[in-house]
C-alpha positions as a Markdown table, in Angstrom:
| # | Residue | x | y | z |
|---|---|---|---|---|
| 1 | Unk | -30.3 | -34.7 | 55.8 |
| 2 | Unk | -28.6 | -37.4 | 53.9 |
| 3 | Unk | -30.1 | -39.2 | 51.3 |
| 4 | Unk | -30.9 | -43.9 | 51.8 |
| 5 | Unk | -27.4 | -44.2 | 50.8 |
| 6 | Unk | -25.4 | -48.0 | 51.0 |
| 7 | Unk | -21.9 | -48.1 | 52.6 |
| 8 | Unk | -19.1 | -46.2 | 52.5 |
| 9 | Unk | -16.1 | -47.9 | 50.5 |
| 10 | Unk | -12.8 | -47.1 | 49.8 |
| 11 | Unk | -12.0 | -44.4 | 46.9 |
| 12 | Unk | -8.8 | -45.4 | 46.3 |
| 13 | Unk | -5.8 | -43.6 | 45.3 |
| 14 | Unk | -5.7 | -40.1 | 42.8 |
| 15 | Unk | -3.5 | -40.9 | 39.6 |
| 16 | Unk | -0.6 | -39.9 | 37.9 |
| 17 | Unk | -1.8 | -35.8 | 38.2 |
| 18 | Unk | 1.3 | -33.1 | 38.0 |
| 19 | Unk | 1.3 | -30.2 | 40.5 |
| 20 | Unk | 0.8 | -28.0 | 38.0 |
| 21 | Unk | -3.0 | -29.4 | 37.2 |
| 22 | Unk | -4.0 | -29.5 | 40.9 |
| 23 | Unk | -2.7 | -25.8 | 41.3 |
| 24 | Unk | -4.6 | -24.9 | 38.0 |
| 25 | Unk | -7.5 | -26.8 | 39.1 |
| 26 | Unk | -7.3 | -24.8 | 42.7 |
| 27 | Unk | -7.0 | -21.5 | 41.0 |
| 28 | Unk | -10.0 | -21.7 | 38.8 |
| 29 | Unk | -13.4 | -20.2 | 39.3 |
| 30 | Unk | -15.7 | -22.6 | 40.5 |
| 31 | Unk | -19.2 | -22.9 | 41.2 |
| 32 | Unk | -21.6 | -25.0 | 43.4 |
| 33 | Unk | -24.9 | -26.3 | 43.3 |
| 34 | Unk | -25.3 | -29.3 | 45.2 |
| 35 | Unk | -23.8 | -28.6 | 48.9 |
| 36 | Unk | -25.4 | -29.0 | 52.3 |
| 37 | Unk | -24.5 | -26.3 | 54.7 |
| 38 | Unk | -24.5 | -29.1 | 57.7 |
| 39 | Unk | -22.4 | -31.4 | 55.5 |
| 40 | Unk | -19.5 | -29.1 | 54.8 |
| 41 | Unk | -18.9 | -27.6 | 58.0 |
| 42 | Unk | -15.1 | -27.5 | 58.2 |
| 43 | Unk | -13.6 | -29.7 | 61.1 |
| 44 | Unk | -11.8 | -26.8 | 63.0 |
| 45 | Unk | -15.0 | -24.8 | 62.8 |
| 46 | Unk | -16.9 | -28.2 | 63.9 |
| 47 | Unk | -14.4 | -29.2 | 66.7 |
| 48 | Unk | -15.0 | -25.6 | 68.8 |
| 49 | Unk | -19.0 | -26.3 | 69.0 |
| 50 | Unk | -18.2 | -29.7 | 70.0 |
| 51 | Unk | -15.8 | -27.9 | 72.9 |
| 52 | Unk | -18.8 | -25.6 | 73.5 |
| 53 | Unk | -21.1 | -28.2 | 74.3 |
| 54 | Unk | -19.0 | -30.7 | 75.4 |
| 55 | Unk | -15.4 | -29.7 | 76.2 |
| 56 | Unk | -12.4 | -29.6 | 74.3 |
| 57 | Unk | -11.7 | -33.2 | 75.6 |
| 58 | Unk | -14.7 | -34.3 | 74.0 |
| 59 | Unk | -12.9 | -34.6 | 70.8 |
| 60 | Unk | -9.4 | -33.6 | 71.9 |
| 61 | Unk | -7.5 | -33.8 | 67.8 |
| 62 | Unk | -8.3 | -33.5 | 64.3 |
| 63 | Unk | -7.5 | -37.1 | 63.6 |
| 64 | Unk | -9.6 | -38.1 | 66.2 |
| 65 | Unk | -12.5 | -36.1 | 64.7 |
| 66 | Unk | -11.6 | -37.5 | 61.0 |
| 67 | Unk | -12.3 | -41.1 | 62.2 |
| 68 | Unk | -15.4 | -40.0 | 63.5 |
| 69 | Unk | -16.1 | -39.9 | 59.2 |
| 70 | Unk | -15.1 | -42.6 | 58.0 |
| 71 | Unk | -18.1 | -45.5 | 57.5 |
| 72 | Unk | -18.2 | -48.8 | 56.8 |
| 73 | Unk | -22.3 | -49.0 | 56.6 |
| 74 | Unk | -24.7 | -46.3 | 55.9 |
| 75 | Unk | -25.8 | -46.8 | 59.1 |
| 76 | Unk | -22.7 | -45.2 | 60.7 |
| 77 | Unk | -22.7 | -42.6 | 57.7 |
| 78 | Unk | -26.2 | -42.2 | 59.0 |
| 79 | Unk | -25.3 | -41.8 | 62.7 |
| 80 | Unk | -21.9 | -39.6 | 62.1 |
| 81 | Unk | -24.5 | -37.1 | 60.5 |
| 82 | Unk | -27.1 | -37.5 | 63.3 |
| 83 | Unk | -24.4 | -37.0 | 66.0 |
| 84 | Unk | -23.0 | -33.8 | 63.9 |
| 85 | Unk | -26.2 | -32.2 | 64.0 |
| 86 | Unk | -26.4 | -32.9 | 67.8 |
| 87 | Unk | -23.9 | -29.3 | 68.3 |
| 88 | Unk | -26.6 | -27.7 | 66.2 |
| 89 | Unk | -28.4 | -26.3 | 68.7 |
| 90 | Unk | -28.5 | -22.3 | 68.7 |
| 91 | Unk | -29.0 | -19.8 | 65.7 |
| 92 | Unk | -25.6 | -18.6 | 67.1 |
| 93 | Unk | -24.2 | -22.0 | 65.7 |
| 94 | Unk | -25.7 | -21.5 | 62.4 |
| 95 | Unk | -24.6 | -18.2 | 62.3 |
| 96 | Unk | -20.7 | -19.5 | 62.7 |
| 97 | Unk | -20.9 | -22.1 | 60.4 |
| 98 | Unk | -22.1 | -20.2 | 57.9 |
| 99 | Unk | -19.5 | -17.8 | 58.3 |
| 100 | Unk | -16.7 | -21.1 | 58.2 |
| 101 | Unk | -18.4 | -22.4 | 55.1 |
| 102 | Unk | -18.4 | -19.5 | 53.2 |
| 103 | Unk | -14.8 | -18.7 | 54.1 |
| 104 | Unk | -13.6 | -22.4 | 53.1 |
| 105 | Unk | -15.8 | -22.2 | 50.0 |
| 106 | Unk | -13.8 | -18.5 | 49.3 |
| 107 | Unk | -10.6 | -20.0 | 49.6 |
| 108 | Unk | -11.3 | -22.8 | 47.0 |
| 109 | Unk | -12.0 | -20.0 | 44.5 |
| 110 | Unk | -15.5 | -21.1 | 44.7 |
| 111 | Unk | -17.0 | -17.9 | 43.4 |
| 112 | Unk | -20.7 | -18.7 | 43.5 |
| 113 | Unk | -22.6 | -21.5 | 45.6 |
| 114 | Unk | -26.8 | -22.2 | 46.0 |
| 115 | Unk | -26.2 | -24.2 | 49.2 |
| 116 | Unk | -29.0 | -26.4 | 51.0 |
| 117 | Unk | -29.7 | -26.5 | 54.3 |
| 118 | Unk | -32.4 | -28.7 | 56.4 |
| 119 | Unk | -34.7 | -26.3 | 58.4 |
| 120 | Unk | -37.0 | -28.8 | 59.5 |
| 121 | Unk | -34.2 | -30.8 | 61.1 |
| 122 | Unk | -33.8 | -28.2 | 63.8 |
| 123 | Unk | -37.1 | -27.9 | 66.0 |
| 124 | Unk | -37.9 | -26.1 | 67.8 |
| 125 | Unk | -36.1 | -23.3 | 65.9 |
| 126 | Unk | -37.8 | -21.5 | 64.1 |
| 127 | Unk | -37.3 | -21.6 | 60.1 |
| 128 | Unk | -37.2 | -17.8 | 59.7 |
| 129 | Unk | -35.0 | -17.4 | 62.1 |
| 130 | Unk | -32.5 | -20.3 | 61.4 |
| 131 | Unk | -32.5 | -18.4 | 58.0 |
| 132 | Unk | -31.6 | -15.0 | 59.1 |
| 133 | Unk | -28.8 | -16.5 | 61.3 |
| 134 | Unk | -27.1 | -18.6 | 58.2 |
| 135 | Unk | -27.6 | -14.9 | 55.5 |
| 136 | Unk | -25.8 | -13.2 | 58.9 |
| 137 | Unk | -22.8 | -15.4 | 58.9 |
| 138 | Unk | -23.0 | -16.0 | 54.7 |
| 139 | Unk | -22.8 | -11.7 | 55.3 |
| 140 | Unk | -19.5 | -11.7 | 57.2 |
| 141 | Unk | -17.8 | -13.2 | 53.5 |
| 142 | Unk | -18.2 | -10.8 | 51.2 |
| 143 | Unk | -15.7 | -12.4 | 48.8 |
| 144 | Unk | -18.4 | -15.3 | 47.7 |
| 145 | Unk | -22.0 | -14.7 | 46.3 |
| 146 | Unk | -23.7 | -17.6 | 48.3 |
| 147 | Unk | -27.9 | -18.3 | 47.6 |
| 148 | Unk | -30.3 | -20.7 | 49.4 |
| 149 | Unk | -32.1 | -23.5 | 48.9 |
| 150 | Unk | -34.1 | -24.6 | 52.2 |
| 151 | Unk | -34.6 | -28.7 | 51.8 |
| 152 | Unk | -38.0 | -29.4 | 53.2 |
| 153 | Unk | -36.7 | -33.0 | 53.9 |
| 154 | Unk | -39.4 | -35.5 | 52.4 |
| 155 | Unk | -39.4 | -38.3 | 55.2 |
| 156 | Unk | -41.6 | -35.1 | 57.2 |
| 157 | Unk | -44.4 | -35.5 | 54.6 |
| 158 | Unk | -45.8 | -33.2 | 52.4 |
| 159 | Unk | -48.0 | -31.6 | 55.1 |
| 160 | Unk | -44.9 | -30.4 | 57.0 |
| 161 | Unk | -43.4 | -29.3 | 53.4 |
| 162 | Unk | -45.8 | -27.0 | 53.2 |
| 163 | Unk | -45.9 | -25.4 | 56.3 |
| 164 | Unk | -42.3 | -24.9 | 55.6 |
| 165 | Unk | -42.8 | -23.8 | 52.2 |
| 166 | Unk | -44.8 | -21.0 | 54.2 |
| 167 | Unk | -42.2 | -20.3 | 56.2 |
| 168 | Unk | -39.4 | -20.3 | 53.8 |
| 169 | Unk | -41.4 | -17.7 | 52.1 |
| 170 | Unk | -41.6 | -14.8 | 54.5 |
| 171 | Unk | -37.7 | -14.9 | 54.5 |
| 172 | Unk | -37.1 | -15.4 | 50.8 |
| 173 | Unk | -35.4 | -11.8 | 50.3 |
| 174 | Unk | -33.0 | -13.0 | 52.2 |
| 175 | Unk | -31.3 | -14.7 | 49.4 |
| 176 | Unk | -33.5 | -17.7 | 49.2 |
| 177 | Unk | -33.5 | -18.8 | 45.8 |
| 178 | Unk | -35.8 | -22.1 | 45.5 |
| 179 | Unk | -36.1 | -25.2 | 47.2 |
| 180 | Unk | -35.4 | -29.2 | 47.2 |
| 181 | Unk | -36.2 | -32.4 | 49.2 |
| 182 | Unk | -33.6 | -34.5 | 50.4 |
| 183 | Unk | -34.0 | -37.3 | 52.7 |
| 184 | Unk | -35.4 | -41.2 | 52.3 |
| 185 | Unk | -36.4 | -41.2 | 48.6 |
| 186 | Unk | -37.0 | -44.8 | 48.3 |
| 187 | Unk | -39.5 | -44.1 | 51.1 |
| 188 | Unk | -41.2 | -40.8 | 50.2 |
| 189 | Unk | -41.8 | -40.6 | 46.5 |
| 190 | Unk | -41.9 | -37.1 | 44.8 |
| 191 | Unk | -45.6 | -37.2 | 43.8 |
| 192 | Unk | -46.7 | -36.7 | 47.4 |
| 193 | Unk | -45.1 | -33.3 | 46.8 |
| 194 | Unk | -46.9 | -31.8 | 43.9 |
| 195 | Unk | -48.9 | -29.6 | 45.9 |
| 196 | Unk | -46.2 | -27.9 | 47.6 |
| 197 | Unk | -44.0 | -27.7 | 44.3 |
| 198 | Unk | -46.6 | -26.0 | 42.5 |
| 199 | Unk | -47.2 | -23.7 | 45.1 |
| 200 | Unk | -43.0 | -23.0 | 45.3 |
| 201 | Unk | -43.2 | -22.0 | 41.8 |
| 202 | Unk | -46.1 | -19.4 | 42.3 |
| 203 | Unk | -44.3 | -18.4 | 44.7 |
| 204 | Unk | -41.3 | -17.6 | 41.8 |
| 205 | Unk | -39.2 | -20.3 | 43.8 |
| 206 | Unk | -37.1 | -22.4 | 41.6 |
| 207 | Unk | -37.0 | -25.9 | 42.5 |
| 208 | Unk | -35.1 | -29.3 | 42.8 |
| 209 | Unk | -35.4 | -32.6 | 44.3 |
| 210 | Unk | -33.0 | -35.8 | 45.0 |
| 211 | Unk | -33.7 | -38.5 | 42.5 |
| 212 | Unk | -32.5 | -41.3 | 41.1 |
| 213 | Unk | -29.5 | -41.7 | 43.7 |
| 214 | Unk | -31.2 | -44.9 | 45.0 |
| 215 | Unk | -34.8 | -45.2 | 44.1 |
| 216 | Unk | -34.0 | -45.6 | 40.3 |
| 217 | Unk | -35.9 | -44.3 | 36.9 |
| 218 | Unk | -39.0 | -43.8 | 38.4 |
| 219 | Unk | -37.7 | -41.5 | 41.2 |
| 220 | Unk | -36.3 | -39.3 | 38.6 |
| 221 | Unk | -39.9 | -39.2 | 36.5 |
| 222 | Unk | -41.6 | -38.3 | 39.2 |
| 223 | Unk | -39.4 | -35.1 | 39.9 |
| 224 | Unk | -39.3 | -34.1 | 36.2 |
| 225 | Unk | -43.0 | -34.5 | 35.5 |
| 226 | Unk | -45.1 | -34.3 | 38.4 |
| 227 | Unk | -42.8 | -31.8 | 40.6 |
| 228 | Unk | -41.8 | -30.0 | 37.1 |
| 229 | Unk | -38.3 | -29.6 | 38.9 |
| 230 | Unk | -35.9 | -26.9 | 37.6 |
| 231 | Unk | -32.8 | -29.3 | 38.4 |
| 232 | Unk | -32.3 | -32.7 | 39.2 |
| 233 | Unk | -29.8 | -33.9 | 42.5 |
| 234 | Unk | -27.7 | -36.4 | 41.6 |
| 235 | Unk | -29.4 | -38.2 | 38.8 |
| 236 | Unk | -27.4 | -41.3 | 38.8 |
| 237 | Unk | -30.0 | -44.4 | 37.8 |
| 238 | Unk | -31.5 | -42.4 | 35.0 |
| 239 | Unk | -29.7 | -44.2 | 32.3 |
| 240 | Unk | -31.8 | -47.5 | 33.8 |
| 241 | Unk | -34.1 | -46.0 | 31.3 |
| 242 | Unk | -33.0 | -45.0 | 27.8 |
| 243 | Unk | -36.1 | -42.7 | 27.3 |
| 244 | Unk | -35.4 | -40.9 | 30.3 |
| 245 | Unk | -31.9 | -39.9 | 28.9 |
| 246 | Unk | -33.5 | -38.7 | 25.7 |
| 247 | Unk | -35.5 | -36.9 | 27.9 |
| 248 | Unk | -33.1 | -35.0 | 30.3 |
| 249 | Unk | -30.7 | -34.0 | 27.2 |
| 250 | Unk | -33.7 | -32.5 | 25.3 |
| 251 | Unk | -35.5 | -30.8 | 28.2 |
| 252 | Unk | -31.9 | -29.7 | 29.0 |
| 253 | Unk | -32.4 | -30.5 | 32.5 |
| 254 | Unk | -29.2 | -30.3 | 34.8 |
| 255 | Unk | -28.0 | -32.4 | 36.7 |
| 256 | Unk | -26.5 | -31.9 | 40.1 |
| 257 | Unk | -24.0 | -35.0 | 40.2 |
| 258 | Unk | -21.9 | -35.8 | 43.3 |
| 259 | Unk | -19.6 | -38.5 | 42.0 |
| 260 | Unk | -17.3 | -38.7 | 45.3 |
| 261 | Unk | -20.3 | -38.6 | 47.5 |
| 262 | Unk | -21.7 | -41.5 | 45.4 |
| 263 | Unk | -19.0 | -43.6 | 46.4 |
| 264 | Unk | -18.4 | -42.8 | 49.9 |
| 265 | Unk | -22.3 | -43.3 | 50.3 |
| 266 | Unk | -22.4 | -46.4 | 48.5 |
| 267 | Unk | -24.9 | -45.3 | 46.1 |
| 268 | Unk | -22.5 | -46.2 | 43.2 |
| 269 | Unk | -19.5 | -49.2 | 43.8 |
| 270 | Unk | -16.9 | -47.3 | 42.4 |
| 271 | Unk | -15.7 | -44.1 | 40.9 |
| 272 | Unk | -15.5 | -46.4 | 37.7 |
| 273 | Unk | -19.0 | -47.4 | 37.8 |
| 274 | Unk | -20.3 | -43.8 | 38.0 |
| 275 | Unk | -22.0 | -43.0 | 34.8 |
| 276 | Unk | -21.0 | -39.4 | 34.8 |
| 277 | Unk | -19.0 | -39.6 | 31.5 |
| 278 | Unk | -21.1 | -41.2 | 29.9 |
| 279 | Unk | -23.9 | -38.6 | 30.5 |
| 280 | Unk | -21.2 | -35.7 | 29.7 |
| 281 | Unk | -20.7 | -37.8 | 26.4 |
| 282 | Unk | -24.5 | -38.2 | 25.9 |
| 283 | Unk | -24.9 | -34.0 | 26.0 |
| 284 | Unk | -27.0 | -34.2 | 29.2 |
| 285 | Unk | -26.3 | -30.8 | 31.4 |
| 286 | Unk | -24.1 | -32.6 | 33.9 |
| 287 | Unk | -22.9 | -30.2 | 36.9 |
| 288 | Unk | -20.8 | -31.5 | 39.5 |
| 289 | Unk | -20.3 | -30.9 | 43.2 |
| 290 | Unk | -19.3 | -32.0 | 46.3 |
| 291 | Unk | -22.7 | -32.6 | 48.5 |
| 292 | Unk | -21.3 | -33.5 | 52.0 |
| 293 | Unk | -17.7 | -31.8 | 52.1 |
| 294 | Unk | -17.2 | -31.9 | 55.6 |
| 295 | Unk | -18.4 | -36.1 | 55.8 |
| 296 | Unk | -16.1 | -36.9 | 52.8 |
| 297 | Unk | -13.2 | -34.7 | 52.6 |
| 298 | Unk | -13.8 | -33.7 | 49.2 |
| 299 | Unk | -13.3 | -30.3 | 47.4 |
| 300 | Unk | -14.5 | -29.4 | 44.5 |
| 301 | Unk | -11.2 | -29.0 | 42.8 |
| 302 | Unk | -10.7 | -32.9 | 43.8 |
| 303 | Unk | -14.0 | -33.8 | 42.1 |
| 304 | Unk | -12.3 | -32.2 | 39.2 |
| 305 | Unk | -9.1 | -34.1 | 39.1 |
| 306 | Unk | -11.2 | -37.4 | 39.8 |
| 307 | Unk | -12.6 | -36.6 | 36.5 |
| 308 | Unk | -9.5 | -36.3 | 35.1 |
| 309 | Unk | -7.4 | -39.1 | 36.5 |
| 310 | Unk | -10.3 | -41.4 | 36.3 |
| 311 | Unk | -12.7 | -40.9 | 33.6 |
| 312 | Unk | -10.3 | -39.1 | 31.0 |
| 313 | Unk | -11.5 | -35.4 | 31.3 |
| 314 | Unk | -9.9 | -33.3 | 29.4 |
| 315 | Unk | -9.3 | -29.8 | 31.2 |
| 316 | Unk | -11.0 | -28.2 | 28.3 |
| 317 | Unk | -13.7 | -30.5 | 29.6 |
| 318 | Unk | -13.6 | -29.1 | 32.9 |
| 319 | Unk | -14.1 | -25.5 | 32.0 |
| 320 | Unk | -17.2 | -26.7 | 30.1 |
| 321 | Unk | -18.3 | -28.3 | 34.0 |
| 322 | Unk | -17.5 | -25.0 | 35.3 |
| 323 | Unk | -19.4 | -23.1 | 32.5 |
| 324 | Unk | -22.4 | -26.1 | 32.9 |
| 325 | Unk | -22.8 | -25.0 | 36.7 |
| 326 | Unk | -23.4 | -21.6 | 35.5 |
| 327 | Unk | -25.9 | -22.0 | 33.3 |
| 328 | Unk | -27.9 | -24.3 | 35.2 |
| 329 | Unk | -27.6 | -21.7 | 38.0 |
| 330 | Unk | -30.8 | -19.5 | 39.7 |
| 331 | Unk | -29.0 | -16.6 | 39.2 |
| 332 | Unk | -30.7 | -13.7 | 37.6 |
| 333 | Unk | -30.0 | -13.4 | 34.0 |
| 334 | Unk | -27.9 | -9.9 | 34.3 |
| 335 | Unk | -26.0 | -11.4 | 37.4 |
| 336 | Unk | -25.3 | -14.6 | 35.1 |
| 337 | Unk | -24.0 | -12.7 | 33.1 |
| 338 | Unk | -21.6 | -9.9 | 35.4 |
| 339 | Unk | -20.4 | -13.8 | 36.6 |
| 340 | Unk | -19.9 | -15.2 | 33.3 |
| 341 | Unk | -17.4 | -11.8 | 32.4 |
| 342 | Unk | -15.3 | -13.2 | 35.9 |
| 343 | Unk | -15.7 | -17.1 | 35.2 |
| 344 | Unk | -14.5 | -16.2 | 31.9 |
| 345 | Unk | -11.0 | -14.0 | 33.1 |
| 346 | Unk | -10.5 | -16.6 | 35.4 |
| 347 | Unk | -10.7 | -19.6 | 33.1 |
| 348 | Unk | -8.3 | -17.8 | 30.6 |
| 349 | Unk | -5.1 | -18.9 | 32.1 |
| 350 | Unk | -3.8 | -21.6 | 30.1 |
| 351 | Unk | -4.0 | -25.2 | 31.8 |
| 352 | Unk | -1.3 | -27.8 | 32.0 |
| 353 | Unk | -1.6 | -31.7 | 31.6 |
| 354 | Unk | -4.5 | -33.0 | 29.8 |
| 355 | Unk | -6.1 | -31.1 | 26.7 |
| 356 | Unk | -8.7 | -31.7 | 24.4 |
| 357 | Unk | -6.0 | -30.6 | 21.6 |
């Protein structure tokens, strides 16, 4: 579930980037952190449930299906995401995008992804079994190494959580790495949660939560220390308060930032307003990802050369991103490390345009 976003405004046009630089920037390893399974469903794989459900007239073209994402309020961001969900309505379905979101992830040279998904968002089916039905079709890719992280969606309460939490827990070989809430944050505050984040991390889960995207400082305090989250999503009104920022970069808490999400949410103006450089500048563990591919037509190579064209990366910059995401990845520390040995191969080939040099 989308997070209490504002509209959806314009991102403007890319800047003066060579070929060479967005073929570098395709090429590279990359990793994930921050994506929503039922956000980054390619259209293709989205327009033949709608012709399941519906018939191919339903949504007869891919341009047709494209306007169906573009917002001018977060109410129609809101209700695009609602009506997407609609053709959600078998573990067969989940099974197949699975399978379409791990192929387009593979074919970014996205090596490594802990992808959300919203279980609770999906009665009556059942959360084990929604699970098994996403690890079958993550199964059919064996080019990607993809984890999850179940969101127990706070607007459900913390009751709900943790009967999810439960649930989530039987399954948890099957690659479930930790777990988040997403959802309303100015309405549902993280401290309702405590309970059910203490009991994640008995349970060796790893955990995160959306803050600070909308609900300012506070939010983001709340996660860090009442939740004790592992990672923070987004993170983008913690610099309202200097002493959080002193915080994050000592605790060495990453952040999942979204910048291109930000904007086409309206939870930041502008891709210049984003504070993401000045957090990268600050030392803070700044990750970025794409959140809701399939809603905003981002990749993460694009988040990339956003950076670049619009905040001055340098592409030495960029493999420290990449080499952030790994880091503040759940993976165990020998896998870390077999991935670090690929990351590091594939992050070898010398990059054109921008250096730090």
């Amino acid at each position: 579930m989308p997070s209490d976003t504002s509209p959806d405004p314009s991102l403007g046009r890319a800047g003066p980037a060579t070929r060479e630089l967005s073929a570098w920037l395709d090429a590279i390893p990359k990793i994930e952190l921050h994506l929503h399974l039922e956000g980054a469903i390619p259209h293709a794989a989205l327009r033949e449930l709608i012709a399941k459900y519906d018939g191919a007239r339903a949504v007869p073209s891919t341009a047709e299906l494209d306007a169906r994402f573009r917002y001018s309020t977060f109410r129609e961001f809101l209700d695009a995401w609602m009506w997407k969900n609609g053709y959600l309505r078998q573990l067969e379905d989940f099974t197949w995008i699975a399978q379409e979101v791990a192929r387009d992830l593979a074919r970014q040279n996205v090596v490594y992804a802990e992808v959300f998904c919203s279980p609770p968002d999906f009665e009556p089916l059942e959360t084990q079994r929604l699970i098994e039905a996403i690890r079958l079709g993550f199964a059919r890719v064996p080019e990607i190494e993809l984890a999850l992280v179940p969101d127990l969606v706070r607007d459900y309460g913390p009751e709900r959580g943790a009967r999810e939490l439960s649930e989530v827990a039987e399954v948890r070989a099957l690659g479930v790495v930790g777990i988040g809430i997403g959802g309303t944050e100015s309405a549902y505050p993280p401290q309702a949660f405590a309970g059910v984040y203490a009991r994640a991390r008995q349970l060796g889960l790893r955990t995160t939560a959306h803050a600070g995207e909308v609900a300012g400082a506070r939010s983001i305090w709340g996660a860090l220390d009442v939740l004790q989250v592992d990672r923070i999503g987004h993170g983008t009104r913690a610099e309202e308060d200097p002493a959080l920022l002193v915080a994050l970069a000592e605790r060495r808490v990453p952040l999942e930032m979204c910048p291109i999400s930000n904007v086409c949410t309206g939870s930041i103006a502008s891709l210049g307003d984003h504070p993401i450089r000045r957090y990268f500048d600050r030392g803070l563990l700044v990750t970025v990802n794409t959140d809701d591919p399939g809603m905003f037509g981002n990749s993460l190579a694009q988040e990339y050369l956003r950076l670049i064209d619009d905040w001055g990366f340098t592409t030495d910059e960029i493999v420290s991103l990449v080499r952030n995401a790994l880091e503040a990845s759940w993976l165990t520390p020998s896998r870390r490390l077999e991935l670090s040995a690929r990351l590091e191969r594939g992050l070898r080939v010398p990059a054109p345009g921008p250096s730090s040099e």
